[in-house]
C-alpha positions in Angstrom: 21.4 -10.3 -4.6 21.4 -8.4 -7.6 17.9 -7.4 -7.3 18.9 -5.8 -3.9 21.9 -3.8 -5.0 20.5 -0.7 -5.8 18.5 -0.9 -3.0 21.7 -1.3 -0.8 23.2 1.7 -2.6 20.3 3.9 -1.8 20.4 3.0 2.1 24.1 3.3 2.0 23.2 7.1 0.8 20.0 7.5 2.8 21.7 6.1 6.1 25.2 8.5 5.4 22.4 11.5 4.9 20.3 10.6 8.5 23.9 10.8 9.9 25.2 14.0 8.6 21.6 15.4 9.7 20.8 13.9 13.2 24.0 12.2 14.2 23.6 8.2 15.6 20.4 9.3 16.9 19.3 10.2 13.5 21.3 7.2 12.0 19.4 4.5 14.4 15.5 5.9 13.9 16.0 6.1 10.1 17.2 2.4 10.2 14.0 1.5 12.4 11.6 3.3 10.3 13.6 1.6 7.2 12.7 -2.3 8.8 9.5 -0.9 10.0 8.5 0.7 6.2 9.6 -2.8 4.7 7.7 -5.0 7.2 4.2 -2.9 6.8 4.9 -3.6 2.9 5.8 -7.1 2.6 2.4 -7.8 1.3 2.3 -4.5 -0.4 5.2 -6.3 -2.8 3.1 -9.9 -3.2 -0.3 -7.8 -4.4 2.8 -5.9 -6.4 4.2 -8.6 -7.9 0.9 -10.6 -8.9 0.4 -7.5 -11.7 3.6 -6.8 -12.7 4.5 -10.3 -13.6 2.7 -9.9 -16.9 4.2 -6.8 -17.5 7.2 -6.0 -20.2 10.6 -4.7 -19.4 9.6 -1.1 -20.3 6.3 -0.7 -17.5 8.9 -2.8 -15.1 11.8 -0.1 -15.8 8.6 2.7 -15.3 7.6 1.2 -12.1 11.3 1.5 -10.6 11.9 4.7 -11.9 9.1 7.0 -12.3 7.1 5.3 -10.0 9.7 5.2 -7.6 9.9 9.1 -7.7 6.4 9.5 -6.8 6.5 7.0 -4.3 9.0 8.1 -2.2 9.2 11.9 -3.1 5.2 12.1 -3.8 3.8 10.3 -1.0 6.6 10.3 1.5 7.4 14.1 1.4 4.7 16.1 -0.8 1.5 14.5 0.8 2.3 15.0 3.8 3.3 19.3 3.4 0.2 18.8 1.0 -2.6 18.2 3.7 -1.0 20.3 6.3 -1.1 23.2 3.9 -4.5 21.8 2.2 -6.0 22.4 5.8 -4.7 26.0 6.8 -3.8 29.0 4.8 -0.4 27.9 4.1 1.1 27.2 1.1 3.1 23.9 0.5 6.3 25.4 0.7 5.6 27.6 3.9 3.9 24.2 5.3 7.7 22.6 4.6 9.6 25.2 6.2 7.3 24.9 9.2 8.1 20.9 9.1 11.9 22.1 9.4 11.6 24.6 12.2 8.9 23.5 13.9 8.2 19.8 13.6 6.2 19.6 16.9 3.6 21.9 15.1 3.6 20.3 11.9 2.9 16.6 13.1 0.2 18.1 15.1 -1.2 19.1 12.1 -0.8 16.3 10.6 -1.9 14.0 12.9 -5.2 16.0 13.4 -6.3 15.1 9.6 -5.2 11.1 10.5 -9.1 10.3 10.0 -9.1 11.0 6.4 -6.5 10.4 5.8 -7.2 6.3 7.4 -10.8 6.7 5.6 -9.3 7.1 2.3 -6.7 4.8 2.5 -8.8 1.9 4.2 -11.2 2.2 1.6 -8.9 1.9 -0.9 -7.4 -1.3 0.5 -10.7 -3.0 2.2 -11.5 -2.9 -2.0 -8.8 -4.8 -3.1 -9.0 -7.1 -0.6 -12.8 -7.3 -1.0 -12.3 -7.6 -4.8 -9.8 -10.4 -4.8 -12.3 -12.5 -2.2 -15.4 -11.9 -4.3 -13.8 -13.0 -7.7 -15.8 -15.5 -8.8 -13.3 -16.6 -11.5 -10.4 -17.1 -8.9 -9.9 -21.0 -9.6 -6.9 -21.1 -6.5 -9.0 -21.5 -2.5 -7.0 -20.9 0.1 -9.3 -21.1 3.0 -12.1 -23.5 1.0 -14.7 -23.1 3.7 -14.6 -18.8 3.6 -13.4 -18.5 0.2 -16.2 -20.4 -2.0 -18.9 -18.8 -0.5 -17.5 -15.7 -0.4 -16.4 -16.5 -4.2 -20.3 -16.5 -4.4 -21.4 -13.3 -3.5 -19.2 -12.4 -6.7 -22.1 -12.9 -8.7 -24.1 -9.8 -7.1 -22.9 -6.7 -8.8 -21.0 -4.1 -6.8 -20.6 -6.2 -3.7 -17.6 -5.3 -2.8 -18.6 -2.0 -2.9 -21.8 -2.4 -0.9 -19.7 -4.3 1.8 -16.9 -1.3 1.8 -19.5 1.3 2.4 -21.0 -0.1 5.3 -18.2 -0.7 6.5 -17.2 2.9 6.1 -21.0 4.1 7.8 -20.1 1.6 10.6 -16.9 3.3 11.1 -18.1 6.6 11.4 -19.2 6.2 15.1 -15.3 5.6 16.4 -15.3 9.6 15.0 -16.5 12.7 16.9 -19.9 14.1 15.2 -17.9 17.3 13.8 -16.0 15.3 11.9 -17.8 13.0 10.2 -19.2 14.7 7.1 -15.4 15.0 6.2 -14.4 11.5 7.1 -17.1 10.1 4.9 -16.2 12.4 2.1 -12.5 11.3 2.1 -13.4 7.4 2.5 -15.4 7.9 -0.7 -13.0 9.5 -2.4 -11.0 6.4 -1.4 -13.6 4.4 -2.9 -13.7 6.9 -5.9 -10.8 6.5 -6.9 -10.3 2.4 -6.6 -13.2 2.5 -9.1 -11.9 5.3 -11.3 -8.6 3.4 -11.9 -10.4 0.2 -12.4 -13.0 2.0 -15.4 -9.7 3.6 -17.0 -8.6 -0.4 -17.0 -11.2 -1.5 -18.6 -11.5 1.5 -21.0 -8.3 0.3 -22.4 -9.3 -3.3 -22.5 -12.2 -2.9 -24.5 -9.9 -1.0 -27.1 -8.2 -4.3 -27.3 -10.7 -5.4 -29.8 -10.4 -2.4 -32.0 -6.6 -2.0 -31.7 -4.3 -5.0 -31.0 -1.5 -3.1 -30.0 -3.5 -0.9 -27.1 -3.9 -4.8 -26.3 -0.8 -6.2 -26.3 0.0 -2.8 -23.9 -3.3 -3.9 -21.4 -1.6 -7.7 -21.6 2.1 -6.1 -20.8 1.6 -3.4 -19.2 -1.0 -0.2 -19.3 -1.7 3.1 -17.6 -4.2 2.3 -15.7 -2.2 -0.7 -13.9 0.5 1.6 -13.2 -2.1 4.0 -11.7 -3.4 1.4 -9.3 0.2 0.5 -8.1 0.9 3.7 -7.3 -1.8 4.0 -5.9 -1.8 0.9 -3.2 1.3 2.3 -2.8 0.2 5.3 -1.6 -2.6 3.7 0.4 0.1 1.6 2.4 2.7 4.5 2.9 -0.2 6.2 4.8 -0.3 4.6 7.6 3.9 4.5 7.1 4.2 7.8 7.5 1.4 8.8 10.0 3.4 5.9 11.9 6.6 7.0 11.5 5.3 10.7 13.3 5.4 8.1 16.4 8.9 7.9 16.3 10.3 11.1 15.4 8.9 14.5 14.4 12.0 14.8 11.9 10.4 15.1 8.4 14.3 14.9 6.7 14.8 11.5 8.9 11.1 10.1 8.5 11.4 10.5 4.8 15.4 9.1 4.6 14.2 5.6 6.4 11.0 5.6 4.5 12.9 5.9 1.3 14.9 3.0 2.3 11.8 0.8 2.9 10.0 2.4 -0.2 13.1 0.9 -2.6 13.6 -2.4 -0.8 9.6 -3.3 -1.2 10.9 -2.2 -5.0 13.4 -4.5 -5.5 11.6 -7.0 -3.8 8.4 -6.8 -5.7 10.8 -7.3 -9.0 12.6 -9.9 -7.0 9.6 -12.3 -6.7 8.5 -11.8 -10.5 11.5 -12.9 -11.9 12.0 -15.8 -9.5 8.2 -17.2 -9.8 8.0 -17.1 -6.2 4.1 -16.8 -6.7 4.2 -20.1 -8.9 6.1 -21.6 -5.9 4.1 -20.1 -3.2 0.5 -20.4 -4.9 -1.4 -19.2 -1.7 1.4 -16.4 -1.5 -1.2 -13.7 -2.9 -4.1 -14.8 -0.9 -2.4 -14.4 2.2 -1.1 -10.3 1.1 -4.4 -10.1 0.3 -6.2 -11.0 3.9 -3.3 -9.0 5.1 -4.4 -5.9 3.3 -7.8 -6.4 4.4 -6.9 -7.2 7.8 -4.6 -3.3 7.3 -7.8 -1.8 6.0 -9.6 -3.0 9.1 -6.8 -1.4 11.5 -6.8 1.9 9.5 -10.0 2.3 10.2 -10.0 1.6 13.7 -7.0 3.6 14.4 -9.7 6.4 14.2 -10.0 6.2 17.7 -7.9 3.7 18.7 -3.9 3.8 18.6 -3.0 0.5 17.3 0.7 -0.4 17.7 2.7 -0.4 14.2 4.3 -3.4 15.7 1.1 -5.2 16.0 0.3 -4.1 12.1 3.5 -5.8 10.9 3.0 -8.7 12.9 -0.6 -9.7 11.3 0.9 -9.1 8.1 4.0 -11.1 8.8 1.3 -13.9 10.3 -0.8 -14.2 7.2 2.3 -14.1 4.9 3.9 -17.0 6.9 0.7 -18.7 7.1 0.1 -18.9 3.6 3.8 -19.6 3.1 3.6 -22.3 5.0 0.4 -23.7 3.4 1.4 -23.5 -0.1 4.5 -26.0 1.2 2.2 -28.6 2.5 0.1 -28.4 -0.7 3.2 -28.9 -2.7 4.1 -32.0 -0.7 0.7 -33.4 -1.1 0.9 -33.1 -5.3 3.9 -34.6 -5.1 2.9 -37.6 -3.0 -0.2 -37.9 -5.6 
């Protein structure tokens, strides 16, 4: 439990807050949107976990703090004033008092840039799920029939790419006409930046051969790894916090139970490194993987569709169980050999 216990501090906090601010009423949604943050993540934390386990105590202490910060003050507060005050002549702090005194407004105007917003992040997601599938080098199948063919198709330059934008042309038809040029734009953007942090990776790997200590920082830890964590992060607190808009209109309360989630997918992503879960579980990562790109899928749909965050949680519960559940079976088998 002493992973946990800063996480239980913080909801001990976060919950006393929601009370103070919204009474029981306030108290019980935080605490929903809390299990419902952590649920959406729990494969967030696996795909977490599989980079930080080769990271040093410094970049692990850097992910809990600073990227902590961002996580919960960046993307659960700031991103969302920051596209409300992006799309009208408001600046971020007007767009803020306008979540205080009138919510009902704000998520309106919100939830009217929720196709961008799903473009971007689905992009962004449907890449690392597309990337982890296509990897020719992965030596671990889960699904042998899908996987080694699709492991394949890795030899082809930029297929994940080419597969991510049609998907992203496909999508644009669940959009009306008006607002496609922008919806395209911002699932680039998505797909943009997933390559941007990926070049800024490999920058500093190729300096590995000139300097052995930028090395021993791509090995341990590096920028551009704690650029790409923050920012799957950000593409999974997306459809948290358009989600949580469901529930409440209460920015103070949405961003109090998100907080909690945020810091318990923390502790639990640090949680499964030190314990070697994903050398227990060896088809752990596969299934967070077809999880995220199951997520990706629903984010884009959600475009025109309203797909229940209950549903959401339950695939990626499902595919986390699944491969749970599988890696046990292939554990009994080795040992019977």
């Amino acid at each position: 439990m002493q992973h946990f216990r800063i996480s239980f501090f913080v909801t001990f906090i976060c919950l006393g807050l929601a009370f103070w601010w919204g009474g029981f009423t306030g108290l019980a949604i935080a605490a929903i949107l809390a299990v419902m943050e952590v649920s959406l993540s729990f494969d967030n934390a696996v795909v977490n976990a599989s980079v930080l386990k080769e990271w040093n105590h410094y970049w692990r202490t850097l992910f809990l703090t600073v990227g902590m910060l961002v996580a919960v003050f960046g993307m659960r507060l700031v991103f969302p004033l920051a596209i409300v005050a992006f799309t009208t002549d408001l600046s971020i702090y007007q767009s803020g008092v306008l979540a205080l005194n009138n919510p009902t407004e704000y998520s309106k105007l919100l939830l009217s840039h929720h196709a961008e917003v799903a473009a971007f992040g689905g992009m962004f997601l449907m890449l690392v799920f597309l990337s982890f599938v296509f990897d020719q080098e992965k030596d671990i199948h889960w699904l042998h029939w899908i996987e080694e063919k699709l492991a394949t198709l890795g030899k082809v330059d930029a297929v994940a790419i080419f597969v991510a934008l049609a998907a992203l042309l496909g999508s644009l038809s669940l959009v009306p006409e008006h607002e496609t040029v922008k919806v395209l734009l911002a699932g680039v953007w998505g797909v943009v930046v997933y390559v941007g942090v990926n070049v800024l990776s490999a920058f500093l790997e190729d300096e590995e051969e000139h300097d052995p200590a930028i090395g021993d920082m791509v090995k341990k830890g590096s920028v551009g790894a704690f650029l790409y964590l923050e920012i799957l992060d950000a593409s999974f607190s997306f459809d948290g916090v358009i989600g949580a808009f469901a529930i409440t209109n209460d920015v103070i309360i949405i961003m109090l139970g998100l907080t909690i989630g945020a810091m318990f997918v923390r502790s639990l992503t640090i949680f499964l490194v030190e314990k070697g879960t994903l050398d227990q579980f060896i088809f752990l990562e596969h299934g967070a993987h077809y999880a995220i790109g199951a997520l990706s899928v629903i984010m884009l749909l959600s475009m025109k569709y309203e797909v229940p965050e209950l549903v959401t949680g339950l695939i990626g519960v499902a595919f986390i169980g699944w491969s749970i559940l599988s890696s046990i079976q292939h554990s009994k088998k080795d040992a019977a050999a």
